[in-house]
C-alpha positions in Angstrom: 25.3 5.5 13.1 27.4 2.4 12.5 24.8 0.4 11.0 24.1 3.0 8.2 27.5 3.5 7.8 27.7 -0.7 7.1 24.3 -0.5 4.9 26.0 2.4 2.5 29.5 0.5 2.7 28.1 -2.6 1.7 25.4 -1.0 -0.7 28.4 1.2 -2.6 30.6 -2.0 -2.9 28.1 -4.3 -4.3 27.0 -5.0 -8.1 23.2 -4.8 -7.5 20.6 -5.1 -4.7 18.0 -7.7 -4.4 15.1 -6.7 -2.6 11.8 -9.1 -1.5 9.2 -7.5 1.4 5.9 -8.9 2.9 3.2 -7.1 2.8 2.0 -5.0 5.5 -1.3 -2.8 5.3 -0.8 -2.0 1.6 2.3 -1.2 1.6 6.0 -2.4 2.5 7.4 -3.3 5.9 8.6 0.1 8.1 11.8 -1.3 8.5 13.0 -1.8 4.7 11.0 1.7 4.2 12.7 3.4 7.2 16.3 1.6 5.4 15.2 2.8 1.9 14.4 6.2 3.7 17.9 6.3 4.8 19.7 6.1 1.7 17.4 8.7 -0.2 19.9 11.6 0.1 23.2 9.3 -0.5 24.9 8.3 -3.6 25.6 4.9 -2.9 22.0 3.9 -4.2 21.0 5.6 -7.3 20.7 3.7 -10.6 21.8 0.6 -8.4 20.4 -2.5 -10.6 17.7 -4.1 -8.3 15.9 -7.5 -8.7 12.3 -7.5 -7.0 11.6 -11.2 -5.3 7.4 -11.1 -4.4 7.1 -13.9 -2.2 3.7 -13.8 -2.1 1.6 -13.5 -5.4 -1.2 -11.8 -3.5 0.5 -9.3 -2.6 0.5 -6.8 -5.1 -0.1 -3.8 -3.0 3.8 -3.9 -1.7 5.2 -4.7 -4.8 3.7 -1.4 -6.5 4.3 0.4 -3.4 8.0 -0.7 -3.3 8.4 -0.2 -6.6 7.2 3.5 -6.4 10.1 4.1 -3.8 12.5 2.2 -5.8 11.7 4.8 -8.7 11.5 7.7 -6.9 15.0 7.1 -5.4 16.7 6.6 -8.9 16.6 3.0 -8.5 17.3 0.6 -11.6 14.9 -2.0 -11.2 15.6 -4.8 -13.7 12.4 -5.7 -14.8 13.3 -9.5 -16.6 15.1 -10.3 -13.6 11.2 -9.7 -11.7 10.1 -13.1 -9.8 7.4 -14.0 -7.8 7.2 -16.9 -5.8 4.2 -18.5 -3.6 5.9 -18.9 -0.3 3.0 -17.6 1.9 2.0 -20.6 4.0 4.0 -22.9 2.1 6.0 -23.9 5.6 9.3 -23.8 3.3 12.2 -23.2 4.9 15.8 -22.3 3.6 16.1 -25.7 3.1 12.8 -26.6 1.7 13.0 -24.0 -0.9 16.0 -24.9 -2.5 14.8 -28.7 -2.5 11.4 -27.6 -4.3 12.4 -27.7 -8.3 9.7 -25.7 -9.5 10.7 -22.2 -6.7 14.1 -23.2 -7.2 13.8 -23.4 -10.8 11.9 -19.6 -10.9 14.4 -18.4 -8.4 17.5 -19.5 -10.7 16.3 -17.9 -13.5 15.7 -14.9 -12.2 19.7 -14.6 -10.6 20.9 -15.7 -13.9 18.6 -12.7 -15.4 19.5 -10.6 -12.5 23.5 -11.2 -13.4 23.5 -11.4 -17.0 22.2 -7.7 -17.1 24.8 -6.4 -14.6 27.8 -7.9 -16.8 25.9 -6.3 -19.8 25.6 -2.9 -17.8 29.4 -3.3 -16.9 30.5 -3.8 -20.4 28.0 -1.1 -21.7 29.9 1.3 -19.8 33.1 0.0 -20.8 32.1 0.4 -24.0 30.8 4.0 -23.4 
């Protein structure tokens, strides 16, 4: 399949994964769990670092149940880079977000978390 074959390309060359998903009954959206699903048995994904974006404080159900499969796959989910941002019926846009200081702000911080820990990871093993 060429677009798993692009997903692990992509997945293997990159320095970390960010991951957001709505909510859907509970639990994540079947696509990013039928994506995640795909990448179970490869190597492309374990101990990846991964920075979580909730983009709806409310729902908590996804969150834990992404997080489970996250964990389960050998993920490295980087906890302080962990942001959650009230965009559920905001009417943001692309735009609109980066305009707002305060999700901005949150959003920023969380990158610069989110990078700081991969150049310390990188230079851990270095070191190692």
């Amino acid at each position: 399949m060429p677009s798993l074959e692009n997903l692990k390309k992509f997945l293997n060359k990159s320095s970390g994964l960010i991951l957001a998903t709505p909510e859907y009954a509970h639990g994540i959206s079947g696509p990013l769990k039928n994506a995640l699903d795909w990448l179970v048995s490869g190597v492309e994904f374990p101990y990846k670092p991964i920075m979580l974006i909730n983009t709806s404080p409310r729902a908590s159900h996804a969150q834990t149940h992404l997080r489970e499969v996250l964990i389960t796959m050998s993920g490295n989910i980087i906890e302080k880079a962990y942001v959650s941002i009230p965009l559920l019926s905001s009417g943001l846009d692309c735009d609109g977000i980066i305009k707002n200081k305060a999700i901005a702000s949150i959003l920023q911080e969380g990158l610069n978390r989110f990078c700081d820990e991969i150049q310390a990871q990188k230079l851990n093993k270095r070191v190692n």
